[in-house]
C-alpha positions as a Markdown table, in Angstrom:
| # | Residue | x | y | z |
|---|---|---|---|---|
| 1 | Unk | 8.7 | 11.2 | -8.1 |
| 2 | Unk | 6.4 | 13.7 | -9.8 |
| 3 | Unk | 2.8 | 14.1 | -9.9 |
| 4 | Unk | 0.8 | 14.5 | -13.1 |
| 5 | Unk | -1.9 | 17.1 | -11.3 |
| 6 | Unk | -4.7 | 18.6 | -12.5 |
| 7 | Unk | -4.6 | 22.7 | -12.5 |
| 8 | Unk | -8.7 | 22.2 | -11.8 |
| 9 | Unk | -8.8 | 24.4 | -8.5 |
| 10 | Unk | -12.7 | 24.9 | -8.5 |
| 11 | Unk | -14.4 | 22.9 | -5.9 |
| 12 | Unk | -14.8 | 22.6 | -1.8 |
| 13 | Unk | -12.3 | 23.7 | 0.0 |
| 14 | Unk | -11.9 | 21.1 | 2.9 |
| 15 | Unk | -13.4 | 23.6 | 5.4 |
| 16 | Unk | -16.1 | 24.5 | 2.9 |
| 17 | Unk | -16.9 | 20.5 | 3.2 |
| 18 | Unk | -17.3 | 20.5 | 6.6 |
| 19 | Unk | -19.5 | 24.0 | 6.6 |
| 20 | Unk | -21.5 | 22.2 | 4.0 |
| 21 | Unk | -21.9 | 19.1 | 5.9 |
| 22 | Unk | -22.6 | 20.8 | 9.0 |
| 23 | Unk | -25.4 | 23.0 | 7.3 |
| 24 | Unk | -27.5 | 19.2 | 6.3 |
| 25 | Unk | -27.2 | 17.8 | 9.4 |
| 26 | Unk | -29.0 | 20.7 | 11.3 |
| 27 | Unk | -27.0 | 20.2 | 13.9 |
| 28 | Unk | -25.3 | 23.7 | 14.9 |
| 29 | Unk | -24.3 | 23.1 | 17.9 |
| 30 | Unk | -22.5 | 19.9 | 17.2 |
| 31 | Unk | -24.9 | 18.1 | 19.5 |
| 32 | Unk | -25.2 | 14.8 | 17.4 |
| 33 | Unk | -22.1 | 14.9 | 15.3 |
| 34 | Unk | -18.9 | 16.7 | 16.3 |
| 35 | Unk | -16.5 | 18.2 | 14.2 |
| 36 | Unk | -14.0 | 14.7 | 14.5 |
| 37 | Unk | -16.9 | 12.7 | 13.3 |
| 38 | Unk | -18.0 | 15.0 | 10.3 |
| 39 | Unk | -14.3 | 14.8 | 9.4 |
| 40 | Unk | -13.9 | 11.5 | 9.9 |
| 41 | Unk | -17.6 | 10.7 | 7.8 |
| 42 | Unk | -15.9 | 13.5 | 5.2 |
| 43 | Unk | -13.0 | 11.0 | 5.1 |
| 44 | Unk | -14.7 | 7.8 | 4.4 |
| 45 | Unk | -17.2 | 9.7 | 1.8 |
| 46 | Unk | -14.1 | 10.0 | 0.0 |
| 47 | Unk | -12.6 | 6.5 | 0.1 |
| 48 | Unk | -15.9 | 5.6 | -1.1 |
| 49 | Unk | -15.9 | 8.0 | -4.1 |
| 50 | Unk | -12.5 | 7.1 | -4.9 |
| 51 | Unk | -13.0 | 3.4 | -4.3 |
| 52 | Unk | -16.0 | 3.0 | -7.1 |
| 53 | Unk | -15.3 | 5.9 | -9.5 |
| 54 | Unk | -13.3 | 4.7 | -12.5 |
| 55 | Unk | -9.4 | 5.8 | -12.9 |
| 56 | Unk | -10.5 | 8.4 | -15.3 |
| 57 | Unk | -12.2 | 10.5 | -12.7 |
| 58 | Unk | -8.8 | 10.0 | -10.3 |
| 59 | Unk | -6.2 | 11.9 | -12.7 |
| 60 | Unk | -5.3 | 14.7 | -9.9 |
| 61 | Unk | -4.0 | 11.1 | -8.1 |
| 62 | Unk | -1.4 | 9.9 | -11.1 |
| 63 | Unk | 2.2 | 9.8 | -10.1 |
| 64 | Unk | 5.0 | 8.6 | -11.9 |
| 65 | Unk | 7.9 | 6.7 | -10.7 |
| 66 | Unk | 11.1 | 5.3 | -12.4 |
| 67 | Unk | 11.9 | 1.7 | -12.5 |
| 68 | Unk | 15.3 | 0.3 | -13.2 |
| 69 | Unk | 14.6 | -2.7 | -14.8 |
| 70 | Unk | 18.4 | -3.2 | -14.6 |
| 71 | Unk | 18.9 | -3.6 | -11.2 |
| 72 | Unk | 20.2 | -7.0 | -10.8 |
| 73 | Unk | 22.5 | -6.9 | -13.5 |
| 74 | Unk | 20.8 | -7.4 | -16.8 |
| 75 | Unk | 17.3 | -6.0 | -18.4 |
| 76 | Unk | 14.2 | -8.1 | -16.9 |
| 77 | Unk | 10.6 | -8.2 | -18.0 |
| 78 | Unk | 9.0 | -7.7 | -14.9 |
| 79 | Unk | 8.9 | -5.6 | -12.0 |
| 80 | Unk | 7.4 | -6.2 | -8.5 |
| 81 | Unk | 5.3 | -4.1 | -6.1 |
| 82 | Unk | 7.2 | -3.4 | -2.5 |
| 83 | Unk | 10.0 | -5.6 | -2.2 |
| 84 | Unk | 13.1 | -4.9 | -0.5 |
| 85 | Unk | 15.3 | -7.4 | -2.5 |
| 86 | Unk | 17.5 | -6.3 | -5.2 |
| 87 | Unk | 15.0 | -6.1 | -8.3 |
| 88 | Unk | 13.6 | -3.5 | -10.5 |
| 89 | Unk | 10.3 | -2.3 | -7.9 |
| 90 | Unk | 8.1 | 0.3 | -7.4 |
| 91 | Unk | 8.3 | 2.0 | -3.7 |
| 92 | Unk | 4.7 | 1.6 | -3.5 |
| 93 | Unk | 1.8 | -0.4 | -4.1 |
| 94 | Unk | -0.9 | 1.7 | -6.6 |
| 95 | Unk | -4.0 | 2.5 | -5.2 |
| 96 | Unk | -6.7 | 0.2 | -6.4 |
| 97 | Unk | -3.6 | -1.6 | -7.7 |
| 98 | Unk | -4.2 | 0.8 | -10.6 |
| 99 | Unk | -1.4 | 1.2 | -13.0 |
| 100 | Unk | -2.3 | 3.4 | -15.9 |
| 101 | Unk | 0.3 | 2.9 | -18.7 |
| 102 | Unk | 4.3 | 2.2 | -18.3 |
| 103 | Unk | 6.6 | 4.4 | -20.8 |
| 104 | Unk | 10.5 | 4.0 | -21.9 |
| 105 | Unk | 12.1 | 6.9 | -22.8 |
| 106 | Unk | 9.8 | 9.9 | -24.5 |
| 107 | Unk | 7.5 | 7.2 | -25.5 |
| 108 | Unk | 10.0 | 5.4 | -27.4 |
| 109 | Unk | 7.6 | 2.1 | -26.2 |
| 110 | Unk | 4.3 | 2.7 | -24.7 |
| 111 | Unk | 2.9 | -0.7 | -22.6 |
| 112 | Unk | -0.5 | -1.3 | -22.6 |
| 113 | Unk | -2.5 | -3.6 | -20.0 |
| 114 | Unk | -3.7 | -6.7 | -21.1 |
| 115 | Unk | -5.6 | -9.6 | -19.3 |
| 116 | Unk | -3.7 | -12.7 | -18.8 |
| 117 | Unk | -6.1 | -15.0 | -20.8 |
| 118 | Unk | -5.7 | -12.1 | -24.0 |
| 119 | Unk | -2.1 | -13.0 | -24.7 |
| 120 | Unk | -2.6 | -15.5 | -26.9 |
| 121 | Unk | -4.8 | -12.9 | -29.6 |
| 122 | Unk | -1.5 | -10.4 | -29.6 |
| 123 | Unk | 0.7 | -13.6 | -31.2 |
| 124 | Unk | 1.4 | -13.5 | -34.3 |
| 125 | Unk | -0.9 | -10.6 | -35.6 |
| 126 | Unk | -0.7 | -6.9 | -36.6 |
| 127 | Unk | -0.9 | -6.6 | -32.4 |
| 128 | Unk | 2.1 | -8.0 | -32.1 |
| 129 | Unk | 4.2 | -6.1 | -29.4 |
| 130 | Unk | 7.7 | -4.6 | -30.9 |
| 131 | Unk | 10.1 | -2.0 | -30.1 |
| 132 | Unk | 10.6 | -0.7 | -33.4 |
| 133 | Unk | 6.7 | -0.1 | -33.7 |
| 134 | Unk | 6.8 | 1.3 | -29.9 |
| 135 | Unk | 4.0 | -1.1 | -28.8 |
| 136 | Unk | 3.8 | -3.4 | -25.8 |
| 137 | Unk | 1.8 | -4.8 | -23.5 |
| 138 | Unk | 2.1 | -5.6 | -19.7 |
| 139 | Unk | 0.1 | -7.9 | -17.7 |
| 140 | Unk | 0.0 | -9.0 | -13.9 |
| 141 | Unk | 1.0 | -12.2 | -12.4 |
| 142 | Unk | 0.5 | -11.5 | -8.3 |
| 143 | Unk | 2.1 | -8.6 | -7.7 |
| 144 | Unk | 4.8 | -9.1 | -10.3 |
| 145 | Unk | 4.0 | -6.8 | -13.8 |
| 146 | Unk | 5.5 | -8.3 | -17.3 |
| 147 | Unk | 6.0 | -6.4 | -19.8 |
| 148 | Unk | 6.2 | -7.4 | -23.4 |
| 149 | Unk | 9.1 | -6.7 | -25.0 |
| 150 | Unk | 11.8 | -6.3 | -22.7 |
| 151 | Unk | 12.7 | -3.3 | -21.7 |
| 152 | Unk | 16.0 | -1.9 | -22.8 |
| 153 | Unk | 16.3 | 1.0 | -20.8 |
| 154 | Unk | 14.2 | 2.2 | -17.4 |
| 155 | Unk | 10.8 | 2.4 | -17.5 |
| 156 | Unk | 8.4 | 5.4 | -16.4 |
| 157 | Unk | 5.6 | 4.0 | -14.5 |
| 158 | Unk | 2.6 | 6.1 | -14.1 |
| 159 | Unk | 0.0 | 4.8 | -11.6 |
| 160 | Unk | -2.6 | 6.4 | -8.6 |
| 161 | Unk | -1.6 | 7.4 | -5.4 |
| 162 | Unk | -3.6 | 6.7 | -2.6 |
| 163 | Unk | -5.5 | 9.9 | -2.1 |
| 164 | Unk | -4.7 | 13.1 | 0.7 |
| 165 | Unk | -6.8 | 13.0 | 3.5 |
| 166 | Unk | -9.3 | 15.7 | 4.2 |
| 167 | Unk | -8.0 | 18.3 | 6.5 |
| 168 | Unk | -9.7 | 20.6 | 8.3 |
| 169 | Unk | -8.0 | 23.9 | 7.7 |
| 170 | Unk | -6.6 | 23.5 | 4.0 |
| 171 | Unk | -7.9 | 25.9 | 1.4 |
| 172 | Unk | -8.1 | 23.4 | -1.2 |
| 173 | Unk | -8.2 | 19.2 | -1.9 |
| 174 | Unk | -6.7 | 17.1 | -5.1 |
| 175 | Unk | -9.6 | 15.3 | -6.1 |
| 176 | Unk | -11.7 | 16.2 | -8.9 |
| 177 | Unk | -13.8 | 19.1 | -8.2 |
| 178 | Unk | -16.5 | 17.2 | -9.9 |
| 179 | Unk | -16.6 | 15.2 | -7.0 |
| 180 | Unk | -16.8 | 16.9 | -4.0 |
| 181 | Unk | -20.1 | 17.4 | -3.6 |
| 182 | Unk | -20.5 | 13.2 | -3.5 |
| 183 | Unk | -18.2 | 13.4 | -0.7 |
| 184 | Unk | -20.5 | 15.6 | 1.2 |
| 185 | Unk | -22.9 | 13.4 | 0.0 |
| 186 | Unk | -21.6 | 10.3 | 1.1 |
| 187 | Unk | -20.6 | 12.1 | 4.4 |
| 188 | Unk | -24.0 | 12.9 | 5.0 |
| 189 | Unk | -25.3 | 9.5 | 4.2 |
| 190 | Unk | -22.8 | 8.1 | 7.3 |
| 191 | Unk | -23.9 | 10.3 | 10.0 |
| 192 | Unk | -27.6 | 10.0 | 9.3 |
| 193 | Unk | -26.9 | 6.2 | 9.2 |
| 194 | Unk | -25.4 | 6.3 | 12.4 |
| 195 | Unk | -27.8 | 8.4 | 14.4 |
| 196 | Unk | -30.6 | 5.4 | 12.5 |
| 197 | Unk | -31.8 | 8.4 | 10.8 |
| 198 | Unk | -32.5 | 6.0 | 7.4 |
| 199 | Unk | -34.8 | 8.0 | 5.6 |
| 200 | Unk | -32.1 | 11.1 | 5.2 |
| 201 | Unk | -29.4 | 8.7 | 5.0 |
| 202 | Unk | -31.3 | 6.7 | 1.6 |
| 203 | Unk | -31.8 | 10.4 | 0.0 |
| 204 | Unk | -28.1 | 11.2 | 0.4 |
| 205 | Unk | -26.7 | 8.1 | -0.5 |
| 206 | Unk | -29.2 | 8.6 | -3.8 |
| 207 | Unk | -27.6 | 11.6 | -4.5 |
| 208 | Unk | -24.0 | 11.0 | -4.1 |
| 209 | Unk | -24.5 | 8.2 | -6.8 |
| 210 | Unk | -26.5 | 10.4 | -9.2 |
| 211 | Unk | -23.5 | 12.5 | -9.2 |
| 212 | Unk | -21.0 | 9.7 | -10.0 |
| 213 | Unk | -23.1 | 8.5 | -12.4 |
| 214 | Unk | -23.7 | 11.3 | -14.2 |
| 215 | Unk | -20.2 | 11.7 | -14.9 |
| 216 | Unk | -19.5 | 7.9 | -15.7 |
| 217 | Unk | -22.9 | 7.1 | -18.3 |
């Protein structure tokens, strides 16, 4: 399994995070908030930022995993999330159930997603999915994927991971620098909610959305 990771190393470092944090809250002496509930509020300020922001903002969190789509014997056209029978299967299940293109070969065919109720406009037209013209698409049924064509050979399946936890301690964190700062912000947003402190906690939750915004207008 290998990650497709961003070289982008300019951002908050987790301990910087928790200095930041610490700094808003005005709270020095950990009086209110100690340092397990700024980390755990750092924590759930990033679920949150990685729970609304679209994949494009989550690259640092694409992995890519192999599929044998000939596992049981012959080439199939779909492939399951987590099962422990004998078909083709990813190990995990994608965060956000995000998958963000399946490959064969060096691009040989490239599958796009499609909606269910879409298949019918690919049938018959220029957007016809073929092997010689490397195009297909794939679309979900459950937690089953189909891919049009067939595969004829493994498939490279590039989806997002579920994102590292903050750790106090570690010089650095995977997500998109860009995004830190909405961390804090979020992180902010939870402790002044839960000491009923609402006006702080409305003017960081503001901000932490300006920032995701800005970067998905």
């Amino acid at each position: 399994m290998a990650d497709e990771s961003s070289t982008n190393t300019i951002g908050l470092s987790p301990n910087e995070m928790l200095a930041e944090l610490k700094f808003r809250l005005e709270d020095p002496n950990e009086d209110i908030f100690t340092s397990a509930d700024k980390l755990k509020s750092l924590n759930d300020g990033l679920s949150r930022v990685c729970s609304i922001v679209p994949p494009s903002l989550l690259t640092e969190l694409t992995e890519d995993q192999t599929v044998n789509m000939n596992a049981t014997g012959s080439y199939l056209d779909n492939f399951i999330f987590e099962s422990t029978s004998t078909v083709p299967k990813l190990s995990a299940k994608p965060f956000r159930n995000a998958i963000l293109r399946i490959v064969q070969g060096s691009n040989t065919v490239v599958w796009h997603e499609i909606d269910v109720k879409d298949l019918e406009k690919i049938q018959n037209s220029y957007l016809s999915p073929s092997v010689a013209d490397g195009l297909g698409y794939f679309h979900r049924l459950g937690t089953n994927i189909y891919l049009n064509p067939t595969p004829t050979a493994d498939i490279t399946v590039f989806f997002l991971k579920e994102p590292a936890s903050i750790v106090a301690g570690d010089n650095t964190h995977e997500l998109n620098s860009a995004l830190h700062y909405a961390i804090v912000d979020f992180a902010e947003y939870i402790c002044w909610k839960s000491d009923n402190r609402l006006e702080r906690a409305s003017l960081a939750y503001s901000n932490a959305m300006d920032i995701i915004q800005a970067y998905t207008a």
